[in-house]
KELUMVO-27196 format. One record per residue (C-alpha): x, y, z. Coordinates in nm, 3 decimals, padded with zeros to 5 digits. Layout:
N
      c1      c2      c3
       X       Y       Z
...
***
This chain:
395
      c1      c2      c3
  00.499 -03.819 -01.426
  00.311 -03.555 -01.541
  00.514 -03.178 -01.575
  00.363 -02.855 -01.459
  00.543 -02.526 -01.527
  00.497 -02.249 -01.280
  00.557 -01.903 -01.439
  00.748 -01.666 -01.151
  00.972 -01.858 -00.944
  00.976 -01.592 -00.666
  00.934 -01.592 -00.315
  00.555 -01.635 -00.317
  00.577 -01.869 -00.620
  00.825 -02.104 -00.399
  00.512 -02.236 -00.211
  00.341 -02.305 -00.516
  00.681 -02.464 -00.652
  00.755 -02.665 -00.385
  00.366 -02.806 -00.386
  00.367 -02.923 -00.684
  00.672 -03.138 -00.620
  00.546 -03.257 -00.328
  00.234 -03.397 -00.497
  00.436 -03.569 -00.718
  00.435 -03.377 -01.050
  00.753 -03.304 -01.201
  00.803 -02.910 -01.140
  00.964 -02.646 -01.391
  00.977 -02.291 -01.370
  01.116 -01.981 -01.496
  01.196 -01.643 -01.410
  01.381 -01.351 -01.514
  01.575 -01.332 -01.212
  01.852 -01.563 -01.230
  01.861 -01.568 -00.841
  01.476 -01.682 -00.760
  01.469 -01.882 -00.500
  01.189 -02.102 -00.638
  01.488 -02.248 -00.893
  01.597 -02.448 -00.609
  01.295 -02.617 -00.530
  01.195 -02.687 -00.895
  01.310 -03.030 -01.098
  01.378 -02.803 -01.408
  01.439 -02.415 -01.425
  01.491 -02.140 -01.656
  01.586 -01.789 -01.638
  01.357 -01.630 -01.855
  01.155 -01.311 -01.891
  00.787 -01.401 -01.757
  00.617 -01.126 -01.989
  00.802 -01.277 -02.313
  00.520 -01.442 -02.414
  00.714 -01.604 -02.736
  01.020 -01.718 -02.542
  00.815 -01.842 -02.243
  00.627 -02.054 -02.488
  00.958 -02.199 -02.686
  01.090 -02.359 -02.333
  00.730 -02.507 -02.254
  00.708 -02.622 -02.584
  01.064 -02.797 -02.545
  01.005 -02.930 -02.209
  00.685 -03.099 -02.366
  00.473 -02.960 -02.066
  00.151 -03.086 -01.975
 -00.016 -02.810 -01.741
  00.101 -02.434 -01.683
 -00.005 -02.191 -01.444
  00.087 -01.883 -01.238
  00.055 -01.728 -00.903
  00.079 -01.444 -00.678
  00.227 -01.223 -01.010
  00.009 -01.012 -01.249
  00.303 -01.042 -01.461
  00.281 -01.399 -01.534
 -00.110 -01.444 -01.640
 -00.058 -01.350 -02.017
  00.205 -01.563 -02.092
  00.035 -01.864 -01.911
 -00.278 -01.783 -02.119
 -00.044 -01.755 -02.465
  00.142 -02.083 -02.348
 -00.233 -02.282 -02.251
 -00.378 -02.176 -02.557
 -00.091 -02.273 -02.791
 -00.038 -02.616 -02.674
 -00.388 -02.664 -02.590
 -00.343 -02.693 -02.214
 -00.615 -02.569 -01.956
 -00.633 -02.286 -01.876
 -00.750 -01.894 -01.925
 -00.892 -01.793 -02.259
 -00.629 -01.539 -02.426
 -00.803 -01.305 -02.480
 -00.993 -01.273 -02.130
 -00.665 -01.265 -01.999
 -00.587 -00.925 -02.216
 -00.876 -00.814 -02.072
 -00.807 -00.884 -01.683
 -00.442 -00.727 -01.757
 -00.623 -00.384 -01.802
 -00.753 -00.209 -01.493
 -00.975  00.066 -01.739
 -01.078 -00.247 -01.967
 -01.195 -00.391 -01.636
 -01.363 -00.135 -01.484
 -01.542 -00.038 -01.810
 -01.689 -00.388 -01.833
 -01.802 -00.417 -01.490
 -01.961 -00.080 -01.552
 -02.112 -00.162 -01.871
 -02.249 -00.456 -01.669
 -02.381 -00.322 -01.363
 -02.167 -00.523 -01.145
 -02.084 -00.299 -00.870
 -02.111  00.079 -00.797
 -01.782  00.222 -00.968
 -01.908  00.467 -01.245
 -01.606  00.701 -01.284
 -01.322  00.577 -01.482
 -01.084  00.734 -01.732
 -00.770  00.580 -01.883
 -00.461  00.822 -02.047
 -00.119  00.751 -02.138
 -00.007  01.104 -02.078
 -00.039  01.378 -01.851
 -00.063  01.637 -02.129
 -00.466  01.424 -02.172
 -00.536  01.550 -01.845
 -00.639  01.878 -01.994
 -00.893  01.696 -02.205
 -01.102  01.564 -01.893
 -01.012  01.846 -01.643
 -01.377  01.961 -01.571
 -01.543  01.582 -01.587
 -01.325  01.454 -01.305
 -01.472  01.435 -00.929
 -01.235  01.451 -00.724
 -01.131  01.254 -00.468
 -01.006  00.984 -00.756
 -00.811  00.670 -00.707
 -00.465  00.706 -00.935
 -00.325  00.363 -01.045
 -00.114  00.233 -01.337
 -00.351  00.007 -01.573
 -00.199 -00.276 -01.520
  00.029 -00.280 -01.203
 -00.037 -00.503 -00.857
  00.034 -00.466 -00.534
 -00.047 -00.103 -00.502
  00.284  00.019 -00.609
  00.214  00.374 -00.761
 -00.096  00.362 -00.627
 -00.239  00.669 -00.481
 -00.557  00.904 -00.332
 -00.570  01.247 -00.496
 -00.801  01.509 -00.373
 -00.748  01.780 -00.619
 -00.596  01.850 -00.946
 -00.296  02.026 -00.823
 -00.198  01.675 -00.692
 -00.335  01.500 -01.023
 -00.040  01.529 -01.263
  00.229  01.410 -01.027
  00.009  01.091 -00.969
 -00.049  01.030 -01.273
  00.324  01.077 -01.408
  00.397  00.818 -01.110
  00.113  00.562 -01.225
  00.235  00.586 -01.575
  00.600  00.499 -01.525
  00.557  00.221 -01.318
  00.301  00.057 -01.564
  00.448 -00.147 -01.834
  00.173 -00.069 -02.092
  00.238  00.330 -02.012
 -00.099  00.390 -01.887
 -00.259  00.543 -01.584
 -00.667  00.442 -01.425
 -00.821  00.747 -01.271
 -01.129  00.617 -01.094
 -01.391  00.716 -00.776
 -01.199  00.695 -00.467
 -01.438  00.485 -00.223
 -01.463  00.534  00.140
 -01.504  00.140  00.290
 -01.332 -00.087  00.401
 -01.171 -00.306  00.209
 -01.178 -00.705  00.153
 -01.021 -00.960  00.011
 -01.216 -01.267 -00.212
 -01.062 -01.558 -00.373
 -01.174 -01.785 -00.661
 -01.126 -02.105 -00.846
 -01.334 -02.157 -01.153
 -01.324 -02.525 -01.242
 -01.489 -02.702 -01.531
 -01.709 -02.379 -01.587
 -01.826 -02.334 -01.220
 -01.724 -02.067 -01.012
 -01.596 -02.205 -00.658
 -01.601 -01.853 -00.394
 -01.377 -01.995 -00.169
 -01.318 -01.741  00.101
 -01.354 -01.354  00.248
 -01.075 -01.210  00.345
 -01.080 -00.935  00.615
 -00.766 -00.686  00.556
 -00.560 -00.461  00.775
 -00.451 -00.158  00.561
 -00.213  00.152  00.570
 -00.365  00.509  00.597
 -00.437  00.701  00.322
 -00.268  00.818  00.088
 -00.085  00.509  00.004
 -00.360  00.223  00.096
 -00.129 -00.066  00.111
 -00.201 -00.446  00.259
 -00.067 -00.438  00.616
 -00.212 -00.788  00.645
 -00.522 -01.052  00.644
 -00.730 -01.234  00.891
 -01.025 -01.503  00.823
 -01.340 -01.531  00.916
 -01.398 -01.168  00.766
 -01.623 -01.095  01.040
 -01.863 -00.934  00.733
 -02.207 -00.944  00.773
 -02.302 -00.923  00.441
 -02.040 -01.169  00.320
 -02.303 -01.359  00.101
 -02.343 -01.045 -00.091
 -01.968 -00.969 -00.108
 -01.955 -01.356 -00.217
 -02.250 -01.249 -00.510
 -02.056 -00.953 -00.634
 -01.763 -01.167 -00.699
 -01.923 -01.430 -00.844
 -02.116 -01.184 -01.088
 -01.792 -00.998 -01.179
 -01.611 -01.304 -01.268
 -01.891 -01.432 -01.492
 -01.923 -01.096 -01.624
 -01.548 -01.091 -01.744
 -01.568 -01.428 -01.925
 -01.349 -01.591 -01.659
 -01.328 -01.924 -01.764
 -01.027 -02.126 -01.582
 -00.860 -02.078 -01.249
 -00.740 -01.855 -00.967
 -00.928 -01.527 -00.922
 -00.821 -01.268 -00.684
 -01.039 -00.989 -00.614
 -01.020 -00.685 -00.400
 -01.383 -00.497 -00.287
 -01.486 -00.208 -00.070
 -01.785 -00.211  00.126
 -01.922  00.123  00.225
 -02.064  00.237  00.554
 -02.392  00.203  00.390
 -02.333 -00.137  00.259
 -02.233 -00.068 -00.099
 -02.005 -00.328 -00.273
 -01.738 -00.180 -00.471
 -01.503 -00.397 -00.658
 -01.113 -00.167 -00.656
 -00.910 -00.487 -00.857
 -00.922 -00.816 -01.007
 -00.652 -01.053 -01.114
 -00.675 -01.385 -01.282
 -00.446 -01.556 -01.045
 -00.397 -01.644 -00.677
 -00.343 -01.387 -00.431
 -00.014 -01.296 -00.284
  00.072 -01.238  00.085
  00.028 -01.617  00.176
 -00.343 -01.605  00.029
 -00.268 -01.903 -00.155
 -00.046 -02.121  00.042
 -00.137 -02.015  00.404
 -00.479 -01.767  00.468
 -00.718 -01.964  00.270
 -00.590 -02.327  00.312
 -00.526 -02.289  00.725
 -00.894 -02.064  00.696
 -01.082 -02.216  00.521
 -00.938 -02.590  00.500
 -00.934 -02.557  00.122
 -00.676 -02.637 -00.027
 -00.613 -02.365 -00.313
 -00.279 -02.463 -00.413
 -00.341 -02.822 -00.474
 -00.656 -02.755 -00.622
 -00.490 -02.508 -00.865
 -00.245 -02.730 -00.932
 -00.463 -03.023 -01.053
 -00.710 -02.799 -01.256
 -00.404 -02.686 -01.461
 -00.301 -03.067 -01.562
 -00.631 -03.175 -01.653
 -00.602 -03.338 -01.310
 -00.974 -03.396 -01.105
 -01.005 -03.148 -00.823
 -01.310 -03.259 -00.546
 -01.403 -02.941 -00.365
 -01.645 -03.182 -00.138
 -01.395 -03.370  00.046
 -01.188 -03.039  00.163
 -01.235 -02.991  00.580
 -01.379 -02.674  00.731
 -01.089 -02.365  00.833
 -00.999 -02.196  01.129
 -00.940 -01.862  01.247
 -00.605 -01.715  01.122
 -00.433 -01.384  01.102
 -00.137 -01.263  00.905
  00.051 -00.936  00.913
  00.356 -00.856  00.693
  00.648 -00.734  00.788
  00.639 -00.357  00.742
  00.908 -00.266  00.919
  01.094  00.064  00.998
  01.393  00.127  00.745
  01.713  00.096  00.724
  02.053 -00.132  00.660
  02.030 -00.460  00.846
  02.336 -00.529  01.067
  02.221 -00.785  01.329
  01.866 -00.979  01.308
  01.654 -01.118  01.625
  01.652 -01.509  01.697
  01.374 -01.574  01.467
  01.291 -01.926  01.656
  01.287 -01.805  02.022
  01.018 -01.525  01.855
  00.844 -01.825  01.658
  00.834 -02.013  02.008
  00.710 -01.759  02.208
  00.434 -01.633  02.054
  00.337 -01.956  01.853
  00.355 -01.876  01.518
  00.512 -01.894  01.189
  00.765 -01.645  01.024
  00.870 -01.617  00.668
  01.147 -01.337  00.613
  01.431 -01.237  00.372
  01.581 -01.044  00.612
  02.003 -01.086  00.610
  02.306 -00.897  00.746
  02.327 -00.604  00.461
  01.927 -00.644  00.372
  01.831 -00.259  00.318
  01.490 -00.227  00.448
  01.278  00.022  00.256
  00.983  00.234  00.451
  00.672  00.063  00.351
  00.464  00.235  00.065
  00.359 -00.062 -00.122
  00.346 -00.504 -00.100
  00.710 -00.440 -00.254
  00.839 -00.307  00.030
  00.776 -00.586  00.259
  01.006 -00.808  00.437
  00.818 -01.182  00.481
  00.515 -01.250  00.711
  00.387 -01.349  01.009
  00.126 -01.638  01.032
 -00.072 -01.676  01.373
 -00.347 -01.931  01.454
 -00.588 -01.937  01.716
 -00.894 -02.026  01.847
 -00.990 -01.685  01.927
 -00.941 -01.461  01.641
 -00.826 -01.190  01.843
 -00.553 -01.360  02.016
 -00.448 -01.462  01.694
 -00.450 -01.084  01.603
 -00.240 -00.951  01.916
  00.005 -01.275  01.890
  00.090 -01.134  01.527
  00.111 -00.786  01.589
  00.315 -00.838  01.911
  00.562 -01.082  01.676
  00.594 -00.821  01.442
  00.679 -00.541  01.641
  00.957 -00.801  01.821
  01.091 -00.851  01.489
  01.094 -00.532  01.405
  01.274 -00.402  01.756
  01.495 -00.663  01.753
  01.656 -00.564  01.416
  01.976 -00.352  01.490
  02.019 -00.101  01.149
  02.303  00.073  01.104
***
């Protein structure tokens, strides 16, 4: 039995935990959290600090591992890259992997490249370098820490009054102490997953998005088909980026912005499957690929056949951004589930303190609605989530 170790054992990484088991591969993961839930799932688990590369690699090393991989977690990719290229495993090239941890390293490339239509970038580590590129900046600018995900401490700014404070923000929450100021894009934005397999890049969906409004910019949600016309070209861009970054191995999630006048601008890119269900829900039930397994077997050395995976269907997801506030009595989640027809993931309990919803972070599970119509599928979420969300009693 071959032994796969999952770096993150969080909620999101519990799919991915419990998939691997399922297929038959002996599963180990770790996590700094002593209290992940993907520990119970897993044959083997460790409570470990995903971004200590050294440490992460002395467990694999001992548990004689024969694939590694990460998902839904920035946080994880450089220690799976250390780990693969230490033991000689599959997987990302080290020092790509450096590279796709950067947002200014990224955007620099991709610039350098003529991917996509981002020229303003600048990277600082403190506000007092603000000074330095006062009169080059065009404002509005997008404020985000170099290497943070879900769009915590992400933020619009329209003028420099509002620049330091963003940028003090974005440097805090960014564990390399940097801050990206970049164009702000007007667009609406997409979602685009990848798998690059034995040196092929595999687009393997377009992901619609339902977002917050500005200044925060934060995933409300997904739906599939994107309903893009110019998906192909969305599908190009991707492809292009990913070839331009020296991707070599595995999951590639990739955020873009397409303008009113049809401009494709890529806003993030991580070497690893996306969260919010992307990987174990939105593009298996859309597009009847299955990413998980796929991922799974590409990091053992394992044969993956993207010609024998069936055609998707139309499905919508919203999370559950809900209003805030100490959880004292929770809706029957099943009558909901029954009513509407769809599927609810949560960590809501009696004492849960729900946070008003700024960021992926502040999210309390999902809702998962399939339909033939795609906007039935859309109203059947929403109309879940706002049940959920009425039915909570806060004290």
């Amino acid at each position: 039995m071959k032994k796969v170790l999952i770096v993150g054992a969080g909620f999101l990484q519990a799919f991915v935990i419990r998939k691997a088991k399922e297929m038959g591969y002996y599963t180990i993961t770790i996590d700094g959290n002593p209290n992940s839930i993907g520990f119970k799932y897993a044959d083997d688990f460790s409570v470990i600090d995903i971004v200590d590369q050294k440490a992460c690699l002395k467990y694999a090393q001992a548990m004689k591992i024969d694939g590694v991989m990460t998902a839904a977690t920035d946080y994880g990719v450089l220690s799976t890259a250390y780990i693969a290229k230490e033991m000689n495993l599959p997987g990302l090239k080290n020092e790509v992997a450096k590279v796709i941890k950067n947002k200014y390293i990224v955007r620099r490339e991709l610039f350098r490249k003529n991917v996509d239509d981002v020229s303003q970038y600048y990277e600082i580590s403190n506000t007092d370098e603000l000074d330095e590129i006062r009169n080059l900046i065009k404002f509005p600018v997008m404020i985000k820490p170099c290497d943070g995900s879900g769009s915590k401490a992400t933020k619009k700014v329209d003028s420099y009054s509002d620049l330091l404070d963003a940028c003090d923000r974005a440097i805090k929450a960014s564990l390399i102490g940097k801050a990206l100021i970049e164009d702000f894009i007007e667009g609406k934005e997409y979602g685009i997953e990848s798998l690059v397999y034995n040196g092929k890049v595999y687009v393997l969906g377009v992901m619609g998005k339902y977002m917050t409004n500005p200044p925060d910019f934060a995933e409300l949600g997904h739906f599939i088909p994107s309903q893009l016309p110019i998906e192909r070209d969305v599908k190009e861009v991707a492809k292009n980026a990913i070839e331009a970054l020296g991707i070599n191995f595995g999951a590639v999630n990739m955020d873009v912005l397409v303008t009113k006048d049809n401009r494709i601008c890529i806003i993030d890119i991580g070497a690893r499957m996306g969260g919010n269900l992307i990987g174990s829900h939105i593009i298996p039930v859309g597009t009847g690929v299955d990413y998980m397994g796929s991922l799974i077997r590409a990091s053992l050395g394992d044969t993956v056949d993207f010609e024998t995976q069936k055609s998707g269907v139309n499905v919508v997801t919203k999370i559950l951004a809900l209003d805030p506030g100490e959880v004292i009595g929770l809706p029957n989640f099943s009558i909901i589930k029954e009513k509407f027809g769809v599927d609810i993931y949560h960590d809501l309990k009696v004492g849960s303190l729900i946070s008003e919803y700024h960021n992926n972070l502040d999210g309390n599970g999902y809702v998962v609605s399939v339909a033939k119509d795609i906007r039935k599928a859309e109203k059947r979420a929403e109309e879940t989530k706002n049940m959920i969300n009425k039915g909570i009693r806060r004290g």
